[in-house]
Kinemage of the C-alpha trace (Angstrom):
@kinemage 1
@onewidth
@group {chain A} dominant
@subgroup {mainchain}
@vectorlist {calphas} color= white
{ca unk a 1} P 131.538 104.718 81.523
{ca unk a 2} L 129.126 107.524 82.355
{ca unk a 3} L 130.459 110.804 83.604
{ca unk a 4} L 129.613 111.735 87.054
{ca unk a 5} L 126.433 113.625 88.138
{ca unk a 6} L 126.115 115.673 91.496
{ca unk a 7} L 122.754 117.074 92.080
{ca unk a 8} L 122.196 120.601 92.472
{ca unk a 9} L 118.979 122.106 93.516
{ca unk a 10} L 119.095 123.636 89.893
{ca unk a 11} L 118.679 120.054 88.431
{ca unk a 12} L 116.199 118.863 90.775
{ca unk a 13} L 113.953 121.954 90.221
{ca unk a 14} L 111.322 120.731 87.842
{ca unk a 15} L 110.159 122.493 84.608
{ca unk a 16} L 107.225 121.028 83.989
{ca unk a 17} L 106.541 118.423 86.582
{ca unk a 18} L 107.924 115.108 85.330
{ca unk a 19} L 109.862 115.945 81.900
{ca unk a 20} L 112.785 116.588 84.247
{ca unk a 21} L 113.247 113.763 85.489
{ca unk a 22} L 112.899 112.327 81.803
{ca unk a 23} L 115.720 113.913 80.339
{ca unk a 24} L 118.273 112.199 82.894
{ca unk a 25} L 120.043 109.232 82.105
{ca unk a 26} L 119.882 106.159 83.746
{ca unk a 27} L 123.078 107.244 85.769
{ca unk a 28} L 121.847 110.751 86.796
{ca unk a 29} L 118.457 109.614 88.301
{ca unk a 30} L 120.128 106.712 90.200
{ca unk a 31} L 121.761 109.743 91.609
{ca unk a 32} L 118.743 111.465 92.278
{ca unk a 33} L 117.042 108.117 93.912
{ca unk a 34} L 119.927 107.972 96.296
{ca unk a 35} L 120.001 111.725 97.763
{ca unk a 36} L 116.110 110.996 97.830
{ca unk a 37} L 116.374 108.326 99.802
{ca unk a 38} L 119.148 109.559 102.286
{ca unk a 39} L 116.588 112.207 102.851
{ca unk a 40} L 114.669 109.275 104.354
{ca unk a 41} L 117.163 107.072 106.234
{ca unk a 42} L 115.700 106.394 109.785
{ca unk a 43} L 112.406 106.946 108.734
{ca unk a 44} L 109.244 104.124 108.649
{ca unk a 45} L 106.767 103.907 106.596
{ca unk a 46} L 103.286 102.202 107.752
{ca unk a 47} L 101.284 100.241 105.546
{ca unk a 48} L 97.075 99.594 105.756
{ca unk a 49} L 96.482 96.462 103.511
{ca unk a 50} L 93.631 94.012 103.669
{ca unk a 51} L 94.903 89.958 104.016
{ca unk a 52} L 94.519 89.448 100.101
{ca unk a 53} L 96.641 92.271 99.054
{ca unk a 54} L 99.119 91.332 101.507
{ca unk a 55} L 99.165 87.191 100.247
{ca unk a 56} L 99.128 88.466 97.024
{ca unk a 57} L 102.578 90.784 97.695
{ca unk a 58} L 104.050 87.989 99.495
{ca unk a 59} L 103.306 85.572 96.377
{ca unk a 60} L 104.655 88.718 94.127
{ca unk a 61} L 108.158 88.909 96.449
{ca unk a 62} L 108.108 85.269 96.280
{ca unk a 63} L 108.372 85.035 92.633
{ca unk a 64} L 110.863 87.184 92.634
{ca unk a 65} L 113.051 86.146 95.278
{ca unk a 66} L 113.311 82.859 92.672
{ca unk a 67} L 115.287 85.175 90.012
{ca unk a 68} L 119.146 85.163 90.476
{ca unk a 69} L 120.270 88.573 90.555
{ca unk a 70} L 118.419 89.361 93.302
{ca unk a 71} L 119.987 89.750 96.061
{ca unk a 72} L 121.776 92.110 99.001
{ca unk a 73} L 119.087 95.121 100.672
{ca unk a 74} L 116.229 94.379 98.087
{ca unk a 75} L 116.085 90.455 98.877
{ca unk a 76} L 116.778 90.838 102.253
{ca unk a 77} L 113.990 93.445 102.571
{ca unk a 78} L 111.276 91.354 100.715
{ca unk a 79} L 112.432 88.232 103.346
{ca unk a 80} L 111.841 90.335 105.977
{ca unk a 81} L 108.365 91.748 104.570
{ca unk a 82} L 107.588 87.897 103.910
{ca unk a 83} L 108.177 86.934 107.198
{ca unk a 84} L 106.003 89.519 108.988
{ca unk a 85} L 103.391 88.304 106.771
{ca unk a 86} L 103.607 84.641 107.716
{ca unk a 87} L 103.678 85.648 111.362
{ca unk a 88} L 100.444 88.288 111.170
{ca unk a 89} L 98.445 85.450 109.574
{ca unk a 90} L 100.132 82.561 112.123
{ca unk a 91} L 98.681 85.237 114.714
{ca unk a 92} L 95.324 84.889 112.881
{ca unk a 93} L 95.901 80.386 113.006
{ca unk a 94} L 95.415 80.728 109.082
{ca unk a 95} L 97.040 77.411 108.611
{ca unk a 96} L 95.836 77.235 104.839
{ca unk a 97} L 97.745 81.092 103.932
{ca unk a 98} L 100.426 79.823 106.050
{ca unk a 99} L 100.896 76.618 104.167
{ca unk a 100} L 100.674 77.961 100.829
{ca unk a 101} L 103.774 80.953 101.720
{ca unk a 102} L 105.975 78.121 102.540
{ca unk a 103} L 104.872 76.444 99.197
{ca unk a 104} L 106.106 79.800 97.664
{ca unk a 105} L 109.789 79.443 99.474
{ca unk a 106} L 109.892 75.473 99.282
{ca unk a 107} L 108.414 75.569 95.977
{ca unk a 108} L 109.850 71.755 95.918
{ca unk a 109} L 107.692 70.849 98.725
{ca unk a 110} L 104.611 71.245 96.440
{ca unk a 111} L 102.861 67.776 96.034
């Protein structure tokens, strides 16, 4: 059991950039990540990628979507970030992409 870690603004300070962070166990900077991203709730971020890079994150969240520990916000985010894929290329009639994403979900449907 690891002891419990509140951040302070003395621990977040950085000595020398990243050793910092380094020095934290595993605990401590999932600690950290979570008063990060509470900083952050409410806010969007907006993404510029081209149609490969986009296929080739959906293929990426695809694969693994397939392991079975993942689940709850991170699975549930990647389904929706799959799904706005499949409908900006179904915007764009690219029946082929489309066709190969559900492939990737119904990986049993492959001939």
């Amino acid at each position: 059991m690891s002891e419990s870690f509140t951040p302070t603004p003395e621990s977040r300070a950085p000595l020398n950039g990243r050793a910092t962070l380094s020095l934290l166990n595993d605990q401590q900077l999932l600690d950290l990540l979570a008063t990060d991203i509470s900083a952050m709730v409410g806010e969007n971020l907006v993404l510029s990628i081209d149609a490969q890079t986009l296929l080739s994150l959906v293929g990426n969240l695809q694969l693994a979507l397939r392991h079975p520990d993942n689940h709850g916000h991170p699975a549930t985010a990647a389904r929706g970030l799959i799904e706005a894929a499949r409908a900006h290329f179904a915007g764009h009639g690219a029946k082929a992409i489309l066709e190969a994403i559900r492939r990737g979900v119904e990986p049993e449907a492959t001939p």
